[in-house]
N, C-alpha and C positions, 0 to 999 in steps of 0.2 A: 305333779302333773307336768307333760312336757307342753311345748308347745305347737305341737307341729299336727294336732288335728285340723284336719281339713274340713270344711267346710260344705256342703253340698248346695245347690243352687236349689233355695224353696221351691216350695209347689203351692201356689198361694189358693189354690182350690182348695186345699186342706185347711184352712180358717174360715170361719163363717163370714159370706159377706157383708153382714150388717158391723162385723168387726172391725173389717179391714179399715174404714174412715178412721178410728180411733187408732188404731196401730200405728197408721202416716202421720197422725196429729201428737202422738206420744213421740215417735222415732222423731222429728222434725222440733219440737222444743227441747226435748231432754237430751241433754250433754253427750257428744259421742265419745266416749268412756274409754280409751283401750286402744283409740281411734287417732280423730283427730286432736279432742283432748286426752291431755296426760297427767297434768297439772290437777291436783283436786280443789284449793283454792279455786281456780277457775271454772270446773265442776258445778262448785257450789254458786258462782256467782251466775252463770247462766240458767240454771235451774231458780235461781231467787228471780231473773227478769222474766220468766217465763207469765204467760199473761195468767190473772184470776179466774177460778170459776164464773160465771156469769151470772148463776144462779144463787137463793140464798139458801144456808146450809142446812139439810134435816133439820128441824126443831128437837127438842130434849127437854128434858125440866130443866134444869142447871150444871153450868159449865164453870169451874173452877180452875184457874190455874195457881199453881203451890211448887216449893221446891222439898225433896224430903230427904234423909241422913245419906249420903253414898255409902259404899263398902270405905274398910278402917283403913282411915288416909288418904280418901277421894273424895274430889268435891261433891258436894252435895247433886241430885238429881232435880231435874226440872220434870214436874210430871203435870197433864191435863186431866180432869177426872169429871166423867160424864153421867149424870144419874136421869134418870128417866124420870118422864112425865108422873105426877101423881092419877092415883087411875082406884079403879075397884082392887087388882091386884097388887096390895100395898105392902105385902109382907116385905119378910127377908127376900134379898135377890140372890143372884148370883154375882160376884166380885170379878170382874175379866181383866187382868194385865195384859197389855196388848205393847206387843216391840214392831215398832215399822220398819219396812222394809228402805233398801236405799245404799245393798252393797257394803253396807256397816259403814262407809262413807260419805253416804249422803243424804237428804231428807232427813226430817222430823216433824213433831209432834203437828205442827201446821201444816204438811201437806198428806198427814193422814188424817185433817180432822175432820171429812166427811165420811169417812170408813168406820171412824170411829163411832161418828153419832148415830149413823145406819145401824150399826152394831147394837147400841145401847137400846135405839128403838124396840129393834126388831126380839133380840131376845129378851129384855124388861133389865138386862143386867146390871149394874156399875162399872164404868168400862176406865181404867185406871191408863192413858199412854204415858210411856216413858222416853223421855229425852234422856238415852243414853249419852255417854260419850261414844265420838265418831274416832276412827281409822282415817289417815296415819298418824295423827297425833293422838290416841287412844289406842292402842294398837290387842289384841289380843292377847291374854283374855279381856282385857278392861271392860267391852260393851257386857259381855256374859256376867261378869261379876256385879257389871252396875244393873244387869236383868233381877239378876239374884237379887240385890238388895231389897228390889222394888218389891217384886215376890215377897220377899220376909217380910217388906213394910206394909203392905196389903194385908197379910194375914195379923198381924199386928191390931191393924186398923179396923181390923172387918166390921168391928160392930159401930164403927165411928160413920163406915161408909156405907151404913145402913143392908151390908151383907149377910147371908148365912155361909157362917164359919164351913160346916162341909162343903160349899159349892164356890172354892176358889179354883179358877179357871188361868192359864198360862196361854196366851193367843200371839200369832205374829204371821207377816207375808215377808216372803222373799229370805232378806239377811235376819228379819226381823222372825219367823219361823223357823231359820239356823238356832236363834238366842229360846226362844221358845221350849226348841228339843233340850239344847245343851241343860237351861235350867231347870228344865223339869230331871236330870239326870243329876245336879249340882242338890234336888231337895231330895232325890231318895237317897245320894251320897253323907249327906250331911243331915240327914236325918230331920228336914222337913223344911219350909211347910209342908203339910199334905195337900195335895193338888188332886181335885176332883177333876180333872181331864184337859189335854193340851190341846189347841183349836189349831193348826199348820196348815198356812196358806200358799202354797206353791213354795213350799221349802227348800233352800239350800242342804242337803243334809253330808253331800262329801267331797270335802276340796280336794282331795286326794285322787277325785276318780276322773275317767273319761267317758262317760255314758254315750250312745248312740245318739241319744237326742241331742247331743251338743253338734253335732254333726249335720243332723236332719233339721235341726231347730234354728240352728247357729247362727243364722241371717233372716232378714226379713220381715220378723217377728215383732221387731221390739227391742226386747235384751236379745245383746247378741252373745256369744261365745267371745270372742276380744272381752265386750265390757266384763265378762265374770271373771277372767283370767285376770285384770285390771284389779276388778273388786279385791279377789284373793289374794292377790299379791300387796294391798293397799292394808290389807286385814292380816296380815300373816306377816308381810315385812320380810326381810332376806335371811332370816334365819329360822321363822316359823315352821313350824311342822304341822303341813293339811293334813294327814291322818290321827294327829290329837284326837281324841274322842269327844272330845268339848267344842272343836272347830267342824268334825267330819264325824256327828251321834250316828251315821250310820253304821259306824266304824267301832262305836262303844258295844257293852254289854247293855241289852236294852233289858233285862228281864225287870219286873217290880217296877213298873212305871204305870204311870196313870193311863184315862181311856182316853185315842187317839183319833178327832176329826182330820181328815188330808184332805186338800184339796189338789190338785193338780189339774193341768192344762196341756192339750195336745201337741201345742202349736210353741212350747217354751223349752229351750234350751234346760231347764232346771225339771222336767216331765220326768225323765227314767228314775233319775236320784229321788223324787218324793214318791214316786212310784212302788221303787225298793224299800222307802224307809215302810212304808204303810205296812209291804209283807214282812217285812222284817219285825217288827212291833210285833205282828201277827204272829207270827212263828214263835216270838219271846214268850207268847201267852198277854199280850195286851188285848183287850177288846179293841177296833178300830170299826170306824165308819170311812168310806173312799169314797169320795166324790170327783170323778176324772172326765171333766168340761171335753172332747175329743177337738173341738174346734175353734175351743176358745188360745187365749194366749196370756202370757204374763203378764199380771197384773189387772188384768179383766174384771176383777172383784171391784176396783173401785168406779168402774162403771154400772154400777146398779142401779140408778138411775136410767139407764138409755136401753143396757142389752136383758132382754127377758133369761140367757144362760145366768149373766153375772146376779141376776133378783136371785134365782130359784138358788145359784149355791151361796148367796148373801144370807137367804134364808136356815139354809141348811148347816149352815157354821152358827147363825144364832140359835137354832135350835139346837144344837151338841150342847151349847152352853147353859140355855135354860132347862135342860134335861140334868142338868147337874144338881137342881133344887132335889132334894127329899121329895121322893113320892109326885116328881113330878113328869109329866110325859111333854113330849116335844111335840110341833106342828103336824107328823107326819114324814112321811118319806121325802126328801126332796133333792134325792143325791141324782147325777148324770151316770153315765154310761162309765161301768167299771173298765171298760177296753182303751 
């Protein structure tokens, strides 16, 4: 990708106005990426002073944190694992690896851990997050192979993490729905787990490309265009190749993959690329559900709490996942406007 895409001046009518408060409060704490910072140390330390939620977190049954084997000859993984309230509905669940978003540089398992327990609630899951390793000192593939591990460790585990073995689920936003796609393509490469369906939340799916929406989206928003140019290049490193198929799954052979929830947003730089990945899937012969927010924007799922868009597709991703049980059906319809 060069760098010389331009930029267009937003249209801030096109995001909902209940949004926009939250877009000025994200834009305003979170590190300007690509910008005025450059430094990801420093990245990370402004995003650590960033103030706390104020609120206290979903409730859950219980929250564990544990570290589990990396891939051969990496350090081992820090992962949080969240099980749901005991209830009438006690069986087996559904098992959900979930990789957060964050640029593959930045964030972890603490600043998705109300995404995460939202998630647990709402579909009855086990929702397993992984503390990959981060870019540039982890540089790719290293987060995808520490996804994989997690993935194998999960299925490994399933019956330890009170799951049913058919309904392991692979979920992620942003860098962490890049890791998502790649590993769900890394288990029918290598010949498993099997993965009863990928959950992709406003996905990165190709470093390689220049979509329109980097264009229309590329300010204003939130994530801008600069910071993904940043990310990839922090992920990728000067010798990397974005059309890898592991880095850019738009870019792979998609056939023989699992069934595919997308979420995307209208107002996000990363809109076209998960856009294409959805049809793309589609055309491979994957079942997909599309859920395409038109006015929402990046990263909008972890205000479910505030925005009634972010509840119904919070809802809608947990329901992909509890439809994964055997013989069992989901909430109902809860997807946005496919346009």
């Amino acid at each position: 990708m060069t760098d010389d895409t331009r930029v267009r001046t937003p249209e801030p009518d096109r995001l909902d106005p209940a949004a926009r408060p939250f877009v000025d409060l994200l834009t305003a704490v979170f590190p300007d990426v690509g910008g005025a910072v450059t430094d990801p140390v420093e990245a990370r330390r402004i995003l650590a002073a960033a103030p706390a939620h104020p609120a206290e977190p979903p409730a859950v049954g219980e929250v564990t944190d544990r570290t589990i084997p990396g891939p051969a000859g990496a350090p081992p993984i820090p992962v949080r694992i969240y099980r749901p309230e005991a209830g009438a509905d006690a069986g087996p669940r559904p098992t959900v690896v979930f990789l957060h978003g964050g640029g593959w540089v930045l964030c972890g398992i603490d600043t998705h851990d109300r995404t995460c327990r939202s998630l647990c609630r709402e579909s009855g899951a086990v929702v397993v997050s992984v503390d990959y390793r981060l870019a540039p000192e982890a540089r790719f593939p290293a987060p995808v192979e520490d996804a994989y591990a997690a993935v194998c460790w999960a299925a490994e585990h399933v019956g330890e993490l009170g799951g049913e073995p058919a309904a392991l689920v692979v979920a992620g936003d942003s860098a962490g729905g890049n890791l998502a796609a790649a590993t769900a393509l890394l288990a029918r490469d290598r010949g498993g787990p099997a993965l009863a369906g990928q959950v992709l939340i406003y996905p990165a799916t190709d470093l390689a490309g220049q979509p329109e929406s980097y264009r229309t989206n590329g300010s204003g928003y939130y994530l801008t265009t600069a910071a993904m140019r940043w990310f990839r290049d922090q992920y990728l490193g000067p010798d990397g190749d974005p059309a890898d198929p592991l880095a850019s799954p738009l870019r792979a052979d998609l056939t023989g993959l699992p069934p595919a929830h997308v979420i995307t947003a209208g107002c996000d730089p990363l809109h076209d690329e998960g856009r294409a990945f959805a049809a793309a899937l589609r055309a491979a012969g994957t079942p997909v559900t599309e859920d395409c927010r038109p006015a929402m924007f990046h990263g909008f799922l972890a205000m479910s709490e505030y925005l009634d868009e972010a509840r119904q597709a919070l809802r809608g991703a947990a329901d992909a996942m509890a439809a994964t049980l055997p013989d069992r059906k989901n909430h109902g319809d809860h997807g946005g406007s496919a346009g």
